[in-house]
N, C-alpha and C positions, 0 to 999 in steps of 0.2 A: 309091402306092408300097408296097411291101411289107416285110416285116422280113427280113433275114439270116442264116441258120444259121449257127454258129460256123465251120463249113467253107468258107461262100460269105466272110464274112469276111477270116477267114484269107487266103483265095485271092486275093480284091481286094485284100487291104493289102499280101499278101506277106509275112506272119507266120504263126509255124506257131499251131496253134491253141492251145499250151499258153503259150505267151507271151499270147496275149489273155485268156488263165484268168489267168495271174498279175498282168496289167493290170486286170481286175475283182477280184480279189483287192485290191488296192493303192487300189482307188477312183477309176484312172483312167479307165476306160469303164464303162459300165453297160448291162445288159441283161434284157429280163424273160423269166419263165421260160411253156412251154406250159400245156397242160393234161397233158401227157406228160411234163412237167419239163424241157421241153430248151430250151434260152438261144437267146432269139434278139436281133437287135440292128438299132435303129433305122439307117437308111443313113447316116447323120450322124457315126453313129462312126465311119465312113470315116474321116473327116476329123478326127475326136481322136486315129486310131492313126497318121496319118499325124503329125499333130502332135507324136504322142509319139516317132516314130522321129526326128524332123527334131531335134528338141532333145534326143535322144541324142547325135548326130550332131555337137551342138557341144560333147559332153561334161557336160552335166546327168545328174544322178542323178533316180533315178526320185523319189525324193523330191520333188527342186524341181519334178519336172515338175508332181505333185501340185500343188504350194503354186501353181503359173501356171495352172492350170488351176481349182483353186480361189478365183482371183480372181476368173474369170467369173461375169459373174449367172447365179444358177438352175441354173450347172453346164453351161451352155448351150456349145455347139463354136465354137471359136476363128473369128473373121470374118476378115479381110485386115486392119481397124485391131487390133484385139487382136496377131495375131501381128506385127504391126510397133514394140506396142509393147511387147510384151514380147521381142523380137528385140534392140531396141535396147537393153536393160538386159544382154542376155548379148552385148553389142561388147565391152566389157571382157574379158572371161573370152576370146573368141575371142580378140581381139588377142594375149594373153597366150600363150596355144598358139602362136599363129601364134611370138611371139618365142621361146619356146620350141626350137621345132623348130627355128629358124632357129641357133640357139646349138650346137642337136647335133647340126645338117647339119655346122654352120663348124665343130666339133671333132671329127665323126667321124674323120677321119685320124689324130690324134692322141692324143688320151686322151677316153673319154666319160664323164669323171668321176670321181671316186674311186670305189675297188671296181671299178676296170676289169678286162677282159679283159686288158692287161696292164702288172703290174705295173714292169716294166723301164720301159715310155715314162710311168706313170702315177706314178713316181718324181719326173721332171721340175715335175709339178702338184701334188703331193701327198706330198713326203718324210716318211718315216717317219707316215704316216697322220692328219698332222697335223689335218686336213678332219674326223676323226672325229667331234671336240668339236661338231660343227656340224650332225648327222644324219646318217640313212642313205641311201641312195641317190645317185643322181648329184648332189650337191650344186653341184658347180663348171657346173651348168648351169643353177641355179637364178637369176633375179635380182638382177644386185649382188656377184656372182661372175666377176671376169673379171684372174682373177691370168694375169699372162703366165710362161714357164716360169721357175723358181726363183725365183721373188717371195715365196712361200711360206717359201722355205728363210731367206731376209734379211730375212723379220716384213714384207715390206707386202700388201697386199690392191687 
């Protein structure tokens, strides 16, 4: 087998190649350099950049990807048990998204939270900005959040 130029990389992972500079940057791939200076990369990190995309994908920061990556021995590329079991540790967080979205599927017609698009229907969820105390962003979509209209205005939650 032979080693990969940051090009041929790139092109198989389907990354441009300055994202695999800043994945080397960050410590998540690695690659040794020629006699010429130019990076080249074992075919293995195929399979870490693919890694690293797929656990994008479920919303990981580059950071944690680091910290799952750095659990493997020796630094060595995720196997079929590795990413299963570190897959199953990010159900949690997936789940969550999934309920997520599903809360600002079910209220897009109506109000997507405080700070909406409009204030007239976001009246109904949120009189007089009451929500503020509680953060920024769409709060009323956040978990534990499910005032039905004017509940807000008569103190229940």
């Amino acid at each position: 087998m032979h080693d990969l130029t940051i090009g041929q990389l790139a092109e198989r992972a389907g990354v441009a190649t300055s994202a695999l500079r800043y994945y080397e940057e960050r410590g998540l791939i690695g690659s040794h350099r020629t006699s010429g200076n130019q990076r080249r990369y074992e075919q293995a990190t195929l399979r870490r950049v693919a890694f690293i995309r797929a656990a994008q994908n479920v919303g990981l920061s580059l950071e944690e990807i680091g910290e799952a990556l750095a659990s493997l021995p020796e630094g060595r590329t995720p196997t079929k048990r590795d990413w299963h079991r570190l897959s199953r540790a990010w159900r949690p967080r997936l789940d969550e998204q999934i309920d997520r979205l599903e809360r600002l599927r079910d209220r897009l017609d109506g109000c997507i939270g405080c700070g909406c698009l409009s204030l007239k229907a976001c009246a109904l969820y949120n009189p007089e900005d009451e929500l503020a105390a509680e953060g920024t962003g769409g709060v009323l979509l956040e978990p534990g959040h499910d005032p039905e209209p004017g509940d807000l205005r008569r103190g229940r939650r």
